[in-house]
Steps between C-alpha positions, in 0.01 A plus 500: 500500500567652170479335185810463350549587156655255170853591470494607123699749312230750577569513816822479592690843514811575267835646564500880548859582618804342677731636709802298650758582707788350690560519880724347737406429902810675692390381858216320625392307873255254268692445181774262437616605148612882615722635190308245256357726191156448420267633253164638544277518187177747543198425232241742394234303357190664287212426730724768773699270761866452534660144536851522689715188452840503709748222412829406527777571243487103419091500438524766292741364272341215515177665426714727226634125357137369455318822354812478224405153448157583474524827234735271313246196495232740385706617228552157367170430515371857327786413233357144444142657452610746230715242356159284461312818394724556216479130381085504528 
């Protein structure tokens, strides 16, 4: 077996591109939710592969809700560090 390697910033690949898109099932024998929306997210990350994430309308809001709460935690924190910088 391989040796696996430290998960470190080195080696884990960054955001390239996204793509997203909305689709809707019209008809299906093996899907209940035909006519629920969905949306499929396509990442291109820098080491070359593409990630596609599909998820319903109500995980991506919720996944919408919790990146907003994340950028805005982030900038509270960032404004708390410069606040501190300025008072050094």
């Amino acid at each position: 077996m391989g040796e696996k390697q430290p998960i470190s910033a080195d080696n884990i690949p960054s955001l390239k591109s996204m793509t997203w898109r909305a689709d809707v099932i019209l008809s299906s024998s093996s899907v209940n939710n035909v006519m629920q929306p969905f949306i499929i997210l396509r990442f291109e990350l820098s080491d070359g592969t593409f990630q596609t994430v599909e998820l319903s309308m109500q995980a991506f809001h919720d996944l919408r809700f919790r990146v907003a709460e994340a950028l805005h935690s982030m900038h509270k924190l960032e404004a708390n560090y410069l606040f501190t910088l300025r008072d050094a």
